[in-house]
N, C-alpha and C positions, 0 to 999 in steps of 0.2 A: 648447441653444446650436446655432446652424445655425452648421453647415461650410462654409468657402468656399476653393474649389479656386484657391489664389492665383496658379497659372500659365497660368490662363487668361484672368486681366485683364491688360486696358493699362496703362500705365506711367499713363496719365489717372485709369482705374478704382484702379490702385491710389493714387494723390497723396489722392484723393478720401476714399478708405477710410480710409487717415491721416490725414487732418483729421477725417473724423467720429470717430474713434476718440480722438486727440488731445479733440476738443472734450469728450468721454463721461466720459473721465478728469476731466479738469477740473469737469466736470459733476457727479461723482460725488464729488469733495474736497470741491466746495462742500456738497453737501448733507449730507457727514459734519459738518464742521465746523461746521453751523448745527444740528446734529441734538447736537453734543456741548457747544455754547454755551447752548443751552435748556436742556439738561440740568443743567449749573452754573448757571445763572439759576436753575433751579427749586430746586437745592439750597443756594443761596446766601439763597434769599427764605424759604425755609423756618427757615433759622438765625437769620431778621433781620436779613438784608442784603442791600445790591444789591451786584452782580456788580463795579460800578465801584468801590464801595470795599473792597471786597478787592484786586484789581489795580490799581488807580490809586491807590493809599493815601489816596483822597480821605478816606477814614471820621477818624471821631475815636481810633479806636484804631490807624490807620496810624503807620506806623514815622515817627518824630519826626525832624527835620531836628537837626544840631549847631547850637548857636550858637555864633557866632562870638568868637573870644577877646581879650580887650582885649590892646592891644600891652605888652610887657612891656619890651623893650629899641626905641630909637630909633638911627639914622644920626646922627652927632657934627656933622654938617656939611649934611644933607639931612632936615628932621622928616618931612618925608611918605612917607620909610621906615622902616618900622616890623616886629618883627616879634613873636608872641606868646610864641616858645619852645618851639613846637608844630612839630612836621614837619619838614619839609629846612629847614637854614638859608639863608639868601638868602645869594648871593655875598657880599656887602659886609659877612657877619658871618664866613664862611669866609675872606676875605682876611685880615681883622684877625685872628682866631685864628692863622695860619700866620705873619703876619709880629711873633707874640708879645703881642697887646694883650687884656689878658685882658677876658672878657665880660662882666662887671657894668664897667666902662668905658662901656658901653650900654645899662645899666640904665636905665629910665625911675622917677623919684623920684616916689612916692606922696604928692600933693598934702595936705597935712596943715589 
């Protein structure tokens, strides 16, 4: 590694030095990271797989989406609220609980 006696550059020389050094680093990330990409590329293809569907769960054995749950209870006064029974309750099932209306009142009746 050469030495460089930093009190004898200009404020010019040194800005200068800082960008090239700056750029070197940068320079030096990238080629790790395409040096450590290839490397999971090749051991992903070796396994029988590309690299995209391991990370992208494009593949067919990617983690599977939930589907979505039919509505179980409805709004008395608004149908196109709805909700499955699943998760945080919507306001307007929290109102009616608090002000005593119990919750099959909301039940959606299973079409026979």
């Amino acid at each position: 590694m050469t030495d460089i006696d930093l009190d004898t550059l200009s404020l010019g020389e040194l800005k200068t030095l800082q960008k090239d050094l700056n750029k070197a680093v940068e320079t030096y990330d990238d080629k790790r990271r395409q040096e450590a990409r290839a490397t999971v590329e090749a051991k992903a293809h070796e396994l029988g797989f590309s690299l995209s569907e391991l990370v992208d769960g494009s593949g067919k054995s990617g983690k599977k989406s939930k589907a979505s749950q039919p509505a179980k209870f409805r709004h008395p006064e608004n149908a196109s609220l709805t909700w499955s029974g699943r998760g945080r309750q919507p306001g307007w099932i929290k109102e009616a609980l608090e002000n005593g209306t119990s919750l099959d009142t909301f039940l959606i009746e299973p079409k026979s």
